[in-house]
N, C-alpha and C positions, 0 to 999 in steps of 0.2 A: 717253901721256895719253889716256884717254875725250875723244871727241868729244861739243863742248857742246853737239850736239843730245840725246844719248844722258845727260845730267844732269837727275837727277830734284831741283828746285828746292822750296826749301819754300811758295811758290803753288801750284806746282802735287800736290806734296803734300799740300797742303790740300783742292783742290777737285778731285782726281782720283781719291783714297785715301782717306784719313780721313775723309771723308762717309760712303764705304760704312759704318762701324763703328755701329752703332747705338750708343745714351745708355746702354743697360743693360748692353750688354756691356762700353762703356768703363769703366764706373761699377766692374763688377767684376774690369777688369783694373787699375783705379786702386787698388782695396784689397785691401791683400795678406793679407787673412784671406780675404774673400771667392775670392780669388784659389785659396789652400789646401784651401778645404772643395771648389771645384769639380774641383783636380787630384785630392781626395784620393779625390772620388767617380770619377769617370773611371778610378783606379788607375794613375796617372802619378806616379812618384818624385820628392818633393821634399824638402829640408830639413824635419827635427822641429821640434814648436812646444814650446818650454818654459815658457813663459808669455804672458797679456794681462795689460794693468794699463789699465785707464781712467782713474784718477782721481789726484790725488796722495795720498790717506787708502791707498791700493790699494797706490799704488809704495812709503811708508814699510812699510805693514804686509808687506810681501813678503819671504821668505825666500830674501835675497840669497848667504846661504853656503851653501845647499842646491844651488846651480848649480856644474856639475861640466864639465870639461875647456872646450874653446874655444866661445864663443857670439859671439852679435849681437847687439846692438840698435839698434833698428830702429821708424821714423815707419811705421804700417798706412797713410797715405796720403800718405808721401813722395813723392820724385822727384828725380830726377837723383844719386842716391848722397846726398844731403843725409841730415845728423842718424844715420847710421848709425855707433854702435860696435863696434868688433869686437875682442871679449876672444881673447887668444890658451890662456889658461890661468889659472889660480890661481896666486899667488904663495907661497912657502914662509912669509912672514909672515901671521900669520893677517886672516881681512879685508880681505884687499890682492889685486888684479888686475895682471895684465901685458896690454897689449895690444898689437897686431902690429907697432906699431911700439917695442914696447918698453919703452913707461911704465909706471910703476907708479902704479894707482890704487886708490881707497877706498871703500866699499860707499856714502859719502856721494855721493860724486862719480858715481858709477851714477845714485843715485836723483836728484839736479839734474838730469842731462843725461834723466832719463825726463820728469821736470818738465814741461822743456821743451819734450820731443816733444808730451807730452798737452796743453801749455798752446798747440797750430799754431805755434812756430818754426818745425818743416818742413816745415808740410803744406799744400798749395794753398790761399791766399788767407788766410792765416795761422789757420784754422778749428781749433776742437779736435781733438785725433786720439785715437789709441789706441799705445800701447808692443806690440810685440810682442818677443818671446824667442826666439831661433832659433838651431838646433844650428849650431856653425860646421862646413863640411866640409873635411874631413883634403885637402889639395891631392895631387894625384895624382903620385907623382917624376916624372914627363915634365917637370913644368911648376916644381919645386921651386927648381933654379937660372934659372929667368925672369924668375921673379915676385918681385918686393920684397914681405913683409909685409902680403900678403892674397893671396886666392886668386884664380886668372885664372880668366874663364868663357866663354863661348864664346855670339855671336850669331847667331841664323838669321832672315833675314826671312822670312816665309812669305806664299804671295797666291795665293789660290782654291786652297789646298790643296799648294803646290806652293811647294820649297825656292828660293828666286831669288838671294842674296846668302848670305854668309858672315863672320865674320873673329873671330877668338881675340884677347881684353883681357887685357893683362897688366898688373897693377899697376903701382906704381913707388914708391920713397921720396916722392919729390913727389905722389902721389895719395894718400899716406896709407895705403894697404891700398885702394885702391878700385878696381875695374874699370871707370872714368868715365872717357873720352878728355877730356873738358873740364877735370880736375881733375889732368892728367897721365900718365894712363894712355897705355900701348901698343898699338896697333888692329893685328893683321895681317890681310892678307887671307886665305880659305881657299877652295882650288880645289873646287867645290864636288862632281866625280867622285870624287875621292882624298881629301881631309881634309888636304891637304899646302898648306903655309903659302907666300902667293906673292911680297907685299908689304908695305909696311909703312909706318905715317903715328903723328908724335910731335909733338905740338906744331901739329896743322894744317901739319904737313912731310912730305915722302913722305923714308924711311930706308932703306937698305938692310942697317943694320948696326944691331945695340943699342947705345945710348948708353954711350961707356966700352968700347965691346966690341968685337971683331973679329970676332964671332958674326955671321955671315947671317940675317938675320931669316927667311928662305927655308926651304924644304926642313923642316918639321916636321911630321912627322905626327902630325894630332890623335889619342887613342885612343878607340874606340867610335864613329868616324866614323857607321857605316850606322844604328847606336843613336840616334846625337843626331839625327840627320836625321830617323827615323821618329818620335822623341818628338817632334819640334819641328811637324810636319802631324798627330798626335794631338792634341796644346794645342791646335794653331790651330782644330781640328774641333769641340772640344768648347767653346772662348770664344766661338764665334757671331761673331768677329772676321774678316770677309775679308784683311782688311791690318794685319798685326803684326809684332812679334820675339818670339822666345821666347830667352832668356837661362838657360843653363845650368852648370851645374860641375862638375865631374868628380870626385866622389869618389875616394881612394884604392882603397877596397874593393868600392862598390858603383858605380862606375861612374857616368855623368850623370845630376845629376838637375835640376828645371826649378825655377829660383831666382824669379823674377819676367815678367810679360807688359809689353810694351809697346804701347800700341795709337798712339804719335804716335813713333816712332824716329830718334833723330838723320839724320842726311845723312852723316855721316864716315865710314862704312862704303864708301861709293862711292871717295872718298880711300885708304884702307886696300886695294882690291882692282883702284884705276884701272882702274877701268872704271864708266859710268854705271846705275842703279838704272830708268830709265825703259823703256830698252827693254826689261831681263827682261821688266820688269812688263806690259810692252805684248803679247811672246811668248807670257806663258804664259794672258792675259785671255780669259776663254770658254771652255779646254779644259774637256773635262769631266773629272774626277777622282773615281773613285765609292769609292777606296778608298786610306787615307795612302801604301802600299806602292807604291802607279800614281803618286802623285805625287811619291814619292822619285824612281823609275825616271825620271823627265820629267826633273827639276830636273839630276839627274847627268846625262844625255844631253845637254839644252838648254847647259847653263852650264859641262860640261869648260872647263879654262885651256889654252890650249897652255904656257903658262910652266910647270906644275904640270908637261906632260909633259918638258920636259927637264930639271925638276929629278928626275923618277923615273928616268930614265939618263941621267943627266950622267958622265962620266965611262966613256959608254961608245959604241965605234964603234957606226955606224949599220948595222945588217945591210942586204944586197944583196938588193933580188928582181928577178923576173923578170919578163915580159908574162901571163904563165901560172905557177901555181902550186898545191901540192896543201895546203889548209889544214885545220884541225881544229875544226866548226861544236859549240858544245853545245847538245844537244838538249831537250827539253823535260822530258826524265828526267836532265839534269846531265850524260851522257856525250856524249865527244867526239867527232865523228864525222866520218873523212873527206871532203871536196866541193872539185871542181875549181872553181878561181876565176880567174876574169880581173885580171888588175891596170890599171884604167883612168886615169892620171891627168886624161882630158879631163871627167871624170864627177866632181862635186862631193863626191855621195853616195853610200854603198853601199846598192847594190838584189840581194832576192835572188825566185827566183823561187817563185810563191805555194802550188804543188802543191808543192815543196820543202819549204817552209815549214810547209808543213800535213804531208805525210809525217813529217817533223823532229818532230812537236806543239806548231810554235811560234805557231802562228795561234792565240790560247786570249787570253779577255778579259783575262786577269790580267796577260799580253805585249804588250798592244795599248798603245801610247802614245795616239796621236791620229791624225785622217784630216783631210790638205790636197786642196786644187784645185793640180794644177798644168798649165801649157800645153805642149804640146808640138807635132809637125809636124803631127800627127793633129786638133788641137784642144782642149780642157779636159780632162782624169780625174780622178776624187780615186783617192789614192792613201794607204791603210794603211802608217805605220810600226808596227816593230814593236821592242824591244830584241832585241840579237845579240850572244853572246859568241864569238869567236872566236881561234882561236892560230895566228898566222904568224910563221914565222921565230923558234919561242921568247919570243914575245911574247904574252902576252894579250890582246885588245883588245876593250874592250865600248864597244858605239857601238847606233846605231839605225840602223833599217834598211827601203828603201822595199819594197811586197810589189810585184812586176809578173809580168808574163809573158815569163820566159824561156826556155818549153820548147820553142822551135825552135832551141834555143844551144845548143851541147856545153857550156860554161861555164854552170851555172844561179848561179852565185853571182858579182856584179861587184865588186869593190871600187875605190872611189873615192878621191880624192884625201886628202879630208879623214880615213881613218883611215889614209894614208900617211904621213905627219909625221916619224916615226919609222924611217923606210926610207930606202933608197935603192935609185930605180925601174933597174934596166938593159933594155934589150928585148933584149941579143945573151944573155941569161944564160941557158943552159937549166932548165927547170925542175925545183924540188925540193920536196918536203916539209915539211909543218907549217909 
């Protein structure tokens, strides 16, 4: 369980975060037209618009059989999944819908329930709205036996540019077709290095199996991981939003695309991924982040799960190394290239040294994470990480990495405890290879 200091509270959610958001960004992350004109400028992929309807004279006179394969509709200034329907298709009777949970309805029954969107049913402080029309998207087969009758999408909070939490909604019969945890949906957490599924919360309960099911909620690799990641700190750049979610879905064909913004986002995601929302947010505060790609590279480095790593070899022995070993660094052209490394496990972190680094061409703005203070016997230094891929023992392993001086070491390359995990240290082993 997250430690209750590490639990980002809705007080402190309020006056730590969502003050940042200014009135005009909120206002346009509130209306999902407004929402649409600014991804569509941006060139960020989202759901087609098939129609507005303002008025009820608007939603009669509308050409309801002209609408072809699955839609939605949809309150432009809804919330919380309220007032949303979702057609799954046209019925073989003429003028008749089927929707995802399987009813069959009538071009009347469309037009009431627009009524009532336009009349504020669903819209903040019961105000008029607008009907909007939107393509529904084809659910991707990854997610097809998951999801009950609507489609799951996928959460990312995003804070000064930089991915901090995760977790994949999966409908359920009891949410009706909706990705809404309040309304019964499924929350998993997602390891935010790998896209692979860790945890899992149903009902404000932590799960480790689908309801009915003997299925792991565990071990699921999202598709288009690095995609979703990189659209999700594009949104965030272009909403003028410091503290959001971007809420996404996964196409069959075309891959994610960005469903709606949230500028005030549930808490249950912390539940879904046990672990608390505060301290990300506290980690990644002040970095500087000058381009979405730097802030993907942060968020996967900062937030790896360990649990994500043993569900990626589960099932398999822990290879042996050694005090000394010969591994495989990639360089700043992608090739891999041999460096004697030390295996340290009194050493937190992996540190490599800086003339190495720069030899390699990995010293390069677009590599550089961020620079801390830290203390040592010497007294204060900041110290440059940088991202590092490297292959030991048939393993990949991308971590980050401190820049120092170790060019009085046979060993320019340390490796530290924490991208050990996965091993097992021997000191009598002699040394080997990759």
């Amino acid at each position: 369980m997250p430690r209750l200091s590490d639990i980002l509270g809705i007080n402190s959610r309020s006056a730590d975060y969502l003050l940042l958001n200014k009135k005009s960004a909120r206002k346009r992350a509130d209306d999902k037209l407004l929402t649409k004109r600014m991804l569509r400028k941006a060139g960020v992929p989202h759901p087609g618009l098939m129609g507005v309807l303002s008025d009820p004279a608007e939603i009669r006179s509308f050409d309801w059989g002209q609408l072809y394969g699955g839609f939605a509709i949809k309150p432009v200034q809804g919330f919380g999944g309220q007032g949303i329907m979702l057609i799954r298709r046209q019925a073989k009777e003429e003028g008749k819908f089927l929707t995802v949970e399987g009813k069959k309805v009538g071009v009347e029954d469309l037009i009431l329930h627009a009524v009532d969107i336009v009349e504020g049913k669903y819209s903040h402080n019961n105000l008029p709205d607008k009907v909007m029309i939107e393509e529904r998207i084809k659910i991707h087969p990854k997610f097809k036996k998951l999801a009950v009758g609507g489609a799951p999408d996928v959460r990312i909070i995003v804070f000064n540019q930089i991915p901090v939490m995760a977790m994949l909604r999966l409908p359920t019969e009891e949410s009706a077709g909706k990705a809404n945890l309040h309304q019964g949906a499924i929350g998993l957490g997602i390891d935010m290095a790998t896209g692979i599924t860790t945890h899992g919360v149903y009902k404000n309960r932590q799960i480790k199996y689908f309801p009915d099911s003997n299925k792991k909620v565990n071990g699921i690799a999202i598709p288009y991981w690095n995609r979703i990641l990189l659209m999700a700190v594009k949104t965030q750049k272009v909403s003028n939003l410091p503290y959001l979610s971007v809420d996404m879905l996964i196409d069959e064909e075309n891959g994610p695309v960005v469903l709606e913004l949230n500028d005030q986002p549930g808490l249950s995601i912390q539940l879904a991924n046990m672990i608390g929302l505060r301290r990300r947010l506290q980690r990644v505060e002040g970095l500087e982040v000058d381009e979405p790609e730097k802030g993907v590279r942060i968020g996967k480095a900062l937030f790896a799960s360990k649990f994500a790593n043993r569900v990626r070899f589960s099932g398999e022995e822990k290879p042996m190394v050694g005090i000394f070993e010969t591994v495989r660094v990639r360089n700043g052209k992608r090739k891999l290239i041999e460096v004697e490394a030390k295996i340290d496990t009194g050493a937190r972190s992996t540190s490599i040294d800086k003339n190495l680094a720069i030899e390699l061409g990995l010293v390069t703005p677009e590599n550089a994470l961020w620079k801390r203070r830290v203390k040592n016997s010497l007294g204060t230094e900041e110290r440059t990480l940088i991202a590092l891929d490297f292959k030991l023992k048939g393993k990949m392993i991308s971590t980050r990495v401190n820049l120092t001086d170790r060019k009085g070491l046979r060993r320019q390359l340390l490796i530290g405890r924490r991208d050990l995990k996965e091993f097992v240290v021997d000191p009598g082993l002699i040394k080997t290879r990759k």
